[in-house]
LOFIBA-647886 format. One record per residue (C-alpha): residue in one letter; x, y, z. Coordinates in pm, whole numbers, plus 50000, padded with zeros to 5 digits. Example, Ala and Ser with C-alpha at 12.3 -4.5 7.8 and 13.67 -1.06 7.14 Angstrom:
BEGIN
a512304955050780s513674989450714
//
This chain:
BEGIN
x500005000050000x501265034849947x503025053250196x500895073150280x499115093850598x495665097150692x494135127450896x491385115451133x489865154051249x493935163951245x495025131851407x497695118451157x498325085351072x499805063850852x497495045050608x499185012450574x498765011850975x495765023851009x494165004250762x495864966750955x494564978851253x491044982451144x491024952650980x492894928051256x489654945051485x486804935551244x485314900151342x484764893150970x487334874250779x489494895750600x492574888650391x494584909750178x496784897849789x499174919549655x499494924249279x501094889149290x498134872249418x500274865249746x498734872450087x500204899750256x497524905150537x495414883350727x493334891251023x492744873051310x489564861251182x490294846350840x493474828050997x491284808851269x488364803050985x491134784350745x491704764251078x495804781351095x497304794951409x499304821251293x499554851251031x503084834850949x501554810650802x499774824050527x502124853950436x503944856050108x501984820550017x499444826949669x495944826449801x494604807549516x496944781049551x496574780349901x492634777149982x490524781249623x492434753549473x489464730949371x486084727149260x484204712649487x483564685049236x487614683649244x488604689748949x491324718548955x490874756648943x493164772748732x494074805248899x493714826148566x489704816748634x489254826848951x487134859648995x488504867049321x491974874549187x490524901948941x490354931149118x494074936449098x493994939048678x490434950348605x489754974148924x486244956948989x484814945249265x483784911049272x481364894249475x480054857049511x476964842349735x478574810549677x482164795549708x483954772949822x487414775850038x489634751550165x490944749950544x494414739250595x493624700650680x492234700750345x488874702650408x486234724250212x483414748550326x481034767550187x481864809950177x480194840950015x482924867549938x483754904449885x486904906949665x487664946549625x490334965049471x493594981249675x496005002849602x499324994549643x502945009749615x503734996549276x500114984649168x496854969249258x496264937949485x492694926349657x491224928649960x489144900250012x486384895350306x484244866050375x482154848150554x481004807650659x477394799650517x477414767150637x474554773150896x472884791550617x472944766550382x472074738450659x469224758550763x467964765650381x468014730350280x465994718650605x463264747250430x463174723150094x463174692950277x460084708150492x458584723750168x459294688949963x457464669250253x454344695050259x454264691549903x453694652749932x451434657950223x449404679349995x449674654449678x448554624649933x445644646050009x442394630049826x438854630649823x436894602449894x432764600349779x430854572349816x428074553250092x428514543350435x428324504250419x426124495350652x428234468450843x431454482450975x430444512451160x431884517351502x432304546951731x434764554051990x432624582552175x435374588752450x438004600752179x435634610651900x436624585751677x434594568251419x435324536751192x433354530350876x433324515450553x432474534050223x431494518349941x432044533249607x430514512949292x432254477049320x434914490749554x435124495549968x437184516650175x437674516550561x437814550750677x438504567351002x437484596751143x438184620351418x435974647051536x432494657951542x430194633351303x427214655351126x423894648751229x422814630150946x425584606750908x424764571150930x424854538750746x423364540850342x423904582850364x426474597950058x429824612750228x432824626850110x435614624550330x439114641350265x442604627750410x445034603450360x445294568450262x448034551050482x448784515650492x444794508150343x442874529250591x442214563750485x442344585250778x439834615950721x440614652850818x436784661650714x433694647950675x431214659550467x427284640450518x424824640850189x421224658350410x418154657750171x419214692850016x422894695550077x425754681050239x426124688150578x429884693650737x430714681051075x430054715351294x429644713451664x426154708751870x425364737052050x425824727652438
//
């Protein structure tokens, strides 16, 4: 970085040190490349995130080379692809919801990234800060796997019409259970029920029941009873 010296309200100091202190204090991981692509900065953060002890470590070794080496199909990244290298010859600033970095026992996790131009003595390196999304990534895929089981909840969900046979029925008044047999055309289906049972229902009346069919009994969220005009739904008596 250039020599030269910042004036904080007429406090003067010098930039390189200025700018290493700020970033060793900032909790994100930061890391800075010089025109080389070697690291000639990293804070306290990014050093215990790539799972090294000490700055000495890292410095003067190429940061491509060093923890974006592969895909994390592994196949090899050549370093004249990688995007976080460009600020130094293009000026841009790069930035990437998803990457993946490599701590130094060789293991790979997922990062987002911030690679920015800085101006150096003789040219342009990167600083580059990121951040861990494995507990974001853990907690988005638990989403689709909720989302993907609703979605075969929902595609489960039928609807059942048909008569209530008139063998089979049986009530279980203490947990508001019922058990009964519809009878659709040549077929039968044993249904149960939980809740309150309309009025009308009772053996030779039309239904429609909606729920689930698991394991051959198809387990009804609603009940629906045929009444001379309508079909009655299963609503509470008035106590």
């Amino acid at each position: 970085m250039p020599d030269l010296v910042t004036d904080l309200g007429g406090w003067k100091v010098g930039t390189e040190e200025f700018l290493t202190a700020v970033f060793r204090a900032i909790a994100q991981p930061i890391w800075v490349v010089d025109p080389e692509g070697l690291i000639r900065f990293a804070n306290p953060a990014a050093i215990s995130a790539l799972g090294y002890e000490s700055e000495s470590e890292l410095l003067g070794r190429p940061s491509h080379e060093t923890i974006h080496h592969h895909h994390p199909d592994g196949n090899p990244y050549p370093v004249a692809d990688c995007p976080m290298l460009l600020p130094r010859t293009t000026g841009e600033t790069v930035t990437r919801e998803l990457d993946w970095f490599f701590r130094r026992d060789g293991s790979m996790f997922p990062v987002s990234y911030v690679s920015a131009p800085i101006e150096m003595a003789s040219s342009r390196g990167a600083v580059v800060a990121f951040a861990g999304i494995e507990d974001r990534l853990r907690a988005e895929q638990e989403v689709r796997e909720r989302d993907a089981i609703l979605l075969e909840e929902q595609a489960a969900l039928r609807r059942v019409a048909g008569v209530v046979a008139a063998n089979g029925l049986t009530r279980d008044n203490a947990h508001q259970i019922i058990h009964f047999v519809v009878k659709d055309g040549g077929g039968t289906l044993p249904v149960e029920y939980g809740g309150v049972v309309p009025d009308v229902f009772k053996p030779g009346i039309q239904v429609v029941v909606e729920g689930h069919l698991t394991n051959g009994l198809f387990k009804a969220s609603s009940l629906l009873a045929k009444c001379p005009s309508k079909f009655q739904s299963a609503t509470p008596s008035a106590g």
